[in-house]
C-alpha positions in Angstrom: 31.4 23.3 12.4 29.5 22.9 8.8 26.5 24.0 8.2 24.2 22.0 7.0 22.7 22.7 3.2 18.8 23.6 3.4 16.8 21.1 1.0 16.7 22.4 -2.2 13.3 20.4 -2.6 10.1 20.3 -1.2 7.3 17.7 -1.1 3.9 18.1 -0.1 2.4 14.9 0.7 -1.1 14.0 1.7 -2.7 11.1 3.1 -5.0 10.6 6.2 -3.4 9.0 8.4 -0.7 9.3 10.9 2.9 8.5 11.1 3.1 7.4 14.5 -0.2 6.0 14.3 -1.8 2.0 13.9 -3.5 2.7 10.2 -2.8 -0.3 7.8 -2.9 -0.9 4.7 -0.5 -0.8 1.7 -0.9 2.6 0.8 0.0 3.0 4.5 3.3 1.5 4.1 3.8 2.8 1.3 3.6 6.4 2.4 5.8 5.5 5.8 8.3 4.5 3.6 8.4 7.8 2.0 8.5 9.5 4.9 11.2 6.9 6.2 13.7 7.0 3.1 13.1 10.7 1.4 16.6 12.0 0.0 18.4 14.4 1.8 18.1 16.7 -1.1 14.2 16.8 0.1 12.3 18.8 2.7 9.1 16.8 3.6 5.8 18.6 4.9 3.3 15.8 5.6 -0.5 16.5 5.8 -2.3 13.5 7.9 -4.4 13.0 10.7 -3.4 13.2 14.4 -4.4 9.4 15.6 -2.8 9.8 19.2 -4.2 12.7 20.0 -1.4 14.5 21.1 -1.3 17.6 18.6 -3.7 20.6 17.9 -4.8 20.4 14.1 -3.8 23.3 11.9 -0.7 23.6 13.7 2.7 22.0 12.4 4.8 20.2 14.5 8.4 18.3 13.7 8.4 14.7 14.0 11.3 12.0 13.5 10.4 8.8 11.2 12.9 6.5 10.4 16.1 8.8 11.3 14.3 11.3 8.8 13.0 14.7 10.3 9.6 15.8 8.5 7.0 18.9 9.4 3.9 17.3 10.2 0.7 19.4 10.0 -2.3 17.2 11.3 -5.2 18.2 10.2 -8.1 16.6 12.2 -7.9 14.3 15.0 -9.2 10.5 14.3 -8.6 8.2 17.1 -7.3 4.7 16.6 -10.8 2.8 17.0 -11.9 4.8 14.1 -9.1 5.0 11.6 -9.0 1.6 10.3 -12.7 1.4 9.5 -14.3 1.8 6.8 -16.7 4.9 6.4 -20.2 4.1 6.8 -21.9 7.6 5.7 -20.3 10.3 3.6 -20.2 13.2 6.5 -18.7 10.9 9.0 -15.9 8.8 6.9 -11.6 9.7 6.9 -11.3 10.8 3.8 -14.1 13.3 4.1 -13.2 14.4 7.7 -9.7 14.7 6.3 -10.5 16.6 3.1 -12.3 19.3 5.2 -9.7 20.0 8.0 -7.0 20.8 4.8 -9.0 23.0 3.7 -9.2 24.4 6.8 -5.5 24.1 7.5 -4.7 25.8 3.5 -3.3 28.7 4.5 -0.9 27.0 7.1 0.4 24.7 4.1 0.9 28.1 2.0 3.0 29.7 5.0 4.8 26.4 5.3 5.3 26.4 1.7 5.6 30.0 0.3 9.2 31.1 -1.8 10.0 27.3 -2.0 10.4 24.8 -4.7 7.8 22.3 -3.8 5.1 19.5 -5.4 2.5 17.4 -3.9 2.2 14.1 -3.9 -1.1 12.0 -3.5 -2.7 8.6 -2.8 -6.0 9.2 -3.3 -8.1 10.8 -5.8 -10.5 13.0 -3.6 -7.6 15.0 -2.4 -6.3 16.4 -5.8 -7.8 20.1 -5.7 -5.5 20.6 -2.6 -1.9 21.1 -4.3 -3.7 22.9 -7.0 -5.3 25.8 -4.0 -0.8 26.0 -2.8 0.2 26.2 -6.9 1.6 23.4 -6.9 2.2 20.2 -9.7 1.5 17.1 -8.3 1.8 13.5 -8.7 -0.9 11.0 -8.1 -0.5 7.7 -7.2 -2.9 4.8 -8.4 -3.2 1.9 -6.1 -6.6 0.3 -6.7 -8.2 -0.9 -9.7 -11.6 -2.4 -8.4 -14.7 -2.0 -10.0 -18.1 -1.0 -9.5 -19.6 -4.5 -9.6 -16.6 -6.1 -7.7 -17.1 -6.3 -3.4 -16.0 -3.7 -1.2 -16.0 -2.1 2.0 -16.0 1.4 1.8 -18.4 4.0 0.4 -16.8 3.9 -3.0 -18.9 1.3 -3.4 -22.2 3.5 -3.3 -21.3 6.3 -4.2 -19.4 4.9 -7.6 -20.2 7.8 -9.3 -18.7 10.4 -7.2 -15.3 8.2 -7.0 -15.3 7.9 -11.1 -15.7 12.1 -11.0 -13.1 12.3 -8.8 -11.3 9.9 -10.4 -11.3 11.9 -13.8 -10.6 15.4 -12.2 -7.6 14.2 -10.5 -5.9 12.2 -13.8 -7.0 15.4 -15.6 -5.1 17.5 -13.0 -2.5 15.8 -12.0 1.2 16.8 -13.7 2.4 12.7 -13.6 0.6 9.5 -12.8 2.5 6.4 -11.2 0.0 2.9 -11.5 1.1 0.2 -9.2 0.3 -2.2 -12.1 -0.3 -2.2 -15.7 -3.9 -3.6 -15.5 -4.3 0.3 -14.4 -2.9 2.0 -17.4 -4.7 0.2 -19.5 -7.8 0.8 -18.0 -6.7 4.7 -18.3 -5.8 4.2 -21.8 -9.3 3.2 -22.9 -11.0 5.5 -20.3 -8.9 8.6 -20.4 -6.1 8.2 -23.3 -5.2 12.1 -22.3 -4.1 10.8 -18.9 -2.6 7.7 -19.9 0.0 9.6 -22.0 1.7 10.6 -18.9 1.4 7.6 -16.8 3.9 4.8 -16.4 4.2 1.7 -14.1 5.3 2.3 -10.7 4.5 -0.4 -7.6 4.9 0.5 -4.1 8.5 -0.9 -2.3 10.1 -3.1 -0.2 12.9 -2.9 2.1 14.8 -5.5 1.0 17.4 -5.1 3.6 14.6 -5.2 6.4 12.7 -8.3 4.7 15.9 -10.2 4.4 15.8 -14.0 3.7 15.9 -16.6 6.5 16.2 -20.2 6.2 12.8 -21.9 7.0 12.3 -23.8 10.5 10.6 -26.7 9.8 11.7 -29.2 13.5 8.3 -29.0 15.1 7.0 -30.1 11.5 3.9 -27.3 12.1 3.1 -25.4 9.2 2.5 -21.4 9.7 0.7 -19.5 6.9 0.3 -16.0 7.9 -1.6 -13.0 6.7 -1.1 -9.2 6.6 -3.2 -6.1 6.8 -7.4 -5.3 6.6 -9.7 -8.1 6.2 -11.8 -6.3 3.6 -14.7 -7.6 1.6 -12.8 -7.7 -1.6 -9.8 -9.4 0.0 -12.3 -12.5 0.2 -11.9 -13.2 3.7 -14.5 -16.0 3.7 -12.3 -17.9 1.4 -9.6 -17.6 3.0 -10.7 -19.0 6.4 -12.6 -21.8 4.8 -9.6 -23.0 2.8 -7.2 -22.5 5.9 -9.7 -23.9 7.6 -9.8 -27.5 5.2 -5.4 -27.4 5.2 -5.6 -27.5 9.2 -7.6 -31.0 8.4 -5.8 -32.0 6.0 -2.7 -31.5 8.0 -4.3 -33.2 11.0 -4.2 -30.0 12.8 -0.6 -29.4 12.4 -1.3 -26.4 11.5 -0.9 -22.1 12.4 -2.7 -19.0 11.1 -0.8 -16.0 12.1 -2.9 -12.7 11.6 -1.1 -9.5 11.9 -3.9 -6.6 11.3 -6.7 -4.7 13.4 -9.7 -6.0 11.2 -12.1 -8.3 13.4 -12.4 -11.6 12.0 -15.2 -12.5 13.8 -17.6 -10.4 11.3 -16.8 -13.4 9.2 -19.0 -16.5 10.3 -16.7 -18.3 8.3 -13.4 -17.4 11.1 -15.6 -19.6 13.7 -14.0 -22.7 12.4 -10.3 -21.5 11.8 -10.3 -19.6 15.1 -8.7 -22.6 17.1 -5.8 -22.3 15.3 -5.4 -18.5 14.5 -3.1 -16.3 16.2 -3.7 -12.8 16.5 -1.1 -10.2 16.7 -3.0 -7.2 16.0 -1.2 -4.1 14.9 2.4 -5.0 14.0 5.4 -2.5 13.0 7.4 -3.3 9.9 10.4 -4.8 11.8 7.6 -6.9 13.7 5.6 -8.1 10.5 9.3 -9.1 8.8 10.1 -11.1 12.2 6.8 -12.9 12.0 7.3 -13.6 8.4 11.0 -15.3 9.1 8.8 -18.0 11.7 6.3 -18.4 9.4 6.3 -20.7 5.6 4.1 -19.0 3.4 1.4 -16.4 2.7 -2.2 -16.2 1.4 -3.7 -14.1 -0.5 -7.5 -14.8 -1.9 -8.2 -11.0 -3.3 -10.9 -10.1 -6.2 -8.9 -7.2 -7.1 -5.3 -5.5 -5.8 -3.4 -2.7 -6.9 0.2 -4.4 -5.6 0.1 -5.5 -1.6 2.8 -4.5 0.1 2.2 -7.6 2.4 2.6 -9.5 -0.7 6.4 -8.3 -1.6 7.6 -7.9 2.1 6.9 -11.8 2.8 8.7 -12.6 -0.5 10.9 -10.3 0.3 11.7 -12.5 3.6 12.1 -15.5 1.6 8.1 -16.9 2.2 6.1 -18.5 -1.1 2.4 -18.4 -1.3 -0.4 -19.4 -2.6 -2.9 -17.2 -4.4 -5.9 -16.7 -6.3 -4.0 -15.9 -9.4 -4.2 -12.1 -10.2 -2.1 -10.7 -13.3 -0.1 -8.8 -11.6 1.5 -12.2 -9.7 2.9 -13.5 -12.3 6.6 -12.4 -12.5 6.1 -12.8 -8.5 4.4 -16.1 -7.8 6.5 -18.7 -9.7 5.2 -22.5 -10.2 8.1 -24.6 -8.4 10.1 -21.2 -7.0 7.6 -19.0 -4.8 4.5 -20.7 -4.4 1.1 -21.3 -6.8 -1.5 -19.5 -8.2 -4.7 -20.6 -8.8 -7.7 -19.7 -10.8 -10.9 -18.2 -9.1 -13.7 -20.2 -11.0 -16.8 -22.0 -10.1 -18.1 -24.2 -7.8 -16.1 -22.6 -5.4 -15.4 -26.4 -3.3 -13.1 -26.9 -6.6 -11.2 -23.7 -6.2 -10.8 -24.2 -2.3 -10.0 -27.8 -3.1 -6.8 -26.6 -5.5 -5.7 -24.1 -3.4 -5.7 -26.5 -0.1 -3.4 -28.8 -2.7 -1.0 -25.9 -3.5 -0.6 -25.7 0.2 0.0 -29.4 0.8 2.2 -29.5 -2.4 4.1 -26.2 -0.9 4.4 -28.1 2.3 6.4 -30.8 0.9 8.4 -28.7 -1.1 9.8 -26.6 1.8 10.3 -29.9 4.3 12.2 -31.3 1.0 14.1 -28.4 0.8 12.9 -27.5 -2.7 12.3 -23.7 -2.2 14.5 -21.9 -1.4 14.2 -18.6 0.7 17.1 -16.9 -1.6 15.9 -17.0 -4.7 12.2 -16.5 -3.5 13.9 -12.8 -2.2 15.6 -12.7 -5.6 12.1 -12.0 -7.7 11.1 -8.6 -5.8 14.3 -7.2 -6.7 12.7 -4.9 -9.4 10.5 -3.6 -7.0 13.0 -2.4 -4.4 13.3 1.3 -2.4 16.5 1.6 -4.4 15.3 0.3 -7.7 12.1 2.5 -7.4 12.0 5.7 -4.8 14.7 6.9 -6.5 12.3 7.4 -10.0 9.3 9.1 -7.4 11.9 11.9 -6.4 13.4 12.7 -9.9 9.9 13.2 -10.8 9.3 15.3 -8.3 12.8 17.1 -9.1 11.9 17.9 -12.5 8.5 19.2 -11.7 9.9 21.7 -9.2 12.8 22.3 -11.5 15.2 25.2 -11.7 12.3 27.9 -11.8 9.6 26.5 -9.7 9.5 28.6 -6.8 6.1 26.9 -4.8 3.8 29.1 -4.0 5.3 31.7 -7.1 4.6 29.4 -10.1 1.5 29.2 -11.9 -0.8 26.4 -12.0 0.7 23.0 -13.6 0.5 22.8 -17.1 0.2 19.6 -17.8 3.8 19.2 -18.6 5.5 15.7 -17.1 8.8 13.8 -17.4 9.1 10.9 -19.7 5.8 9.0 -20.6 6.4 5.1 -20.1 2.6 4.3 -20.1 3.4 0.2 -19.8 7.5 0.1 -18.1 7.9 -2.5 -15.9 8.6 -1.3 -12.2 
């Protein structure tokens, strides 16, 4: 029998969460698809978070995700009433928690790693000293581009100036810089011009094979709008229910709000109303969420700010329009007359709920009418595809292990990076 070729390469990614485990979110899905769909070329070693409580921190374990083997080395256990919140005090929150148990667990990574060509690869910006302790380069990933004044959940919002320190020590360190829009490299460019120059446009990815198109079912003449992922505060879930809410009238209570998520909706009074016709699914896999999306008709979406939602290309993706606050970013993606409508946030809000309730009821008749059509609503994600776009993560990563980059071996990153592309398209 053959033997089987060792990787040649070695990634180093860290995020707190686990594999196995319920966390949501599209840096989430993101990261699972990694893990899921890495080249065969590619060893991965994956620093996270035991959720099930079924592993001993600091000690590495092999796990199977997808049909792809990975080393998983949890570094702290979070269990899964905890893992989707967000952190109420510094000491007590994920990414704290998370950042001290790898420090912990460093020299475990180093063992794991030593004599091999290896990088790291991070979502968030609190994390980026850690490949820099193994000698590694490293790419960061930008998801977010919310502001200080803008609403959020988590402690970023009071402790703004510790995420912006963060946030310049880890463009500063880090070797490349993918941006899941170019709203973020712009912002960089003004901020830190150094950075931007080796920063380019990268969104997450869909599965387009997974989220395939399906024809609409329409017979029972109810109409489904669903909804993906955490309910957070910039997400606007009060406008969201109160304009769901208003189409369920106007549609004479033909109407269903699937949820799929762990958030409680009840925090919001505004859920009260809409909570006759919600329902709940909780925590969904990907095959799940892509089922629901072929019996539902469209999606919502009533953010402040996004970097680029995963939920928002997977229901696409299936062939499902929406109807959005309009952010930038939408534009190539939510098309007047093909995929849906995006509307303006402006003032008073009863006119902005008012328009979006009228997309819907426009949407409505343009799906019974067979005017949309699920095809060429799956057509416009095509640029952000896993084959269109992992295969540019991993021939970064390739070129800054390269020939001579022997992990633990090489010195510090020096700033070198593939090919700048500071505003490509994905």
């Amino acid at each position: 029998m053959a033997s089987v070729a060792a990787p040649l390469y070695h990634l180093c990614l860290m995020h707190p969460m686990d594999p196995r485990g319920g966390k949501l979110g599209g840096i989430e899905t993101h990261v699972r698809m990694i893990l899921a769909r890495h080249p065969e070329d590619f060893a991965i070693l994956f620093v996270g978070v035991d959720e099930l409580g079924d592993c001993t921190p600091g000690q590495i374990t092999e796990l199977t995700i997808g049909g792809r083997k990975i080393s998983f080395l949890p570094v702290v256990h979070i269990g899964p009433d905890e893992i989707n919140l967000a952190g109420k005090t510094l000491l007590g929150s994920t990414t704290f928690r998370f950042a001290v148990g790898a420090l912990r667990s460093i020299f475990m990574m180093r063992r794991a790693l030593a004599g091999k060509r290896a990088s790291g690869d991070l979502q968030r910006f609190e994390f980026t000293i850690l490949p820099k302790l193994l000698g590694l380069k490293s790419v960061q990933m930008v998801h977010g581009e919310g502001a200080k004044d803008q609403k959020m959940d988590s402690l970023i919002k009071r402790l703004w100036f510790v995420h912006r320190l963060n946030e310049a020590i880890a463009l500063r360190l880090a070797n490349h810089i993918f941006c899941v829009n170019g709203n973020i490299v712009k912002r960089m460019q003004q901020l830190y011009p150094k950075a931007a120059r080796k920063a380019e446009v990268m969104s997450v990815s869909v599965d387009m094979q997974q989220f395939a198109p399906h024809p609409f079912q329409i017979e029972d003449g109810v109409f489904r709008v669903m909804f993906a992922g955490r309910l957070d505060t910039f997400k606007d879930p009060p406008l969201m229910f109160r304009v769901l809410t208003k189409l369920a009238e106007r549609l004479e209570g033909r109407f269903e709000f699937h949820y799929a998520g762990t958030s409680d909706p009840h925090r919001f009074i505004e859920f009260a109303a809409l909570e006759g016709y919600t329902i709940r699914h909780g925590f969904l896999s990907s095959d799940a969420v892509a089922a629901l999306a072929a019996r539902c008709h469209a999606g919502i979406l009533t953010s402040f700010f996004e970097g680029m939602p995963c939920y928002l290309l997977e229901t696409l993706s299936a062939g499902r329009p929406f109807v959005a606050i309009r952010l930038p970013q939408y534009d190539p993606l939510i098309v007047a007359g093909v995929s849906g409508h995006l509307i303006e946030r402006s003032e008073p809000v009863e006119s902005c709920e008012t328009q979006l309730v009228d997309g819907f009821v426009a949407l409505w008749a343009d799906i019974a009418a067979g005017r949309i059509e699920p095809e060429k609503v799956h057509q416009l994600v095509s640029p952000y595809s896993i084959e269109n776009q992992m295969g540019r993560l991993f021939a970064c990563h390739r070129q800054l292990q390269g020939p001579d980059r022997l992990g633990l071996t090489a010195a510090f990153g020096d700033g070198a990076t593939p090919g700048h592309g500071s505003a490509a398209r994905p």
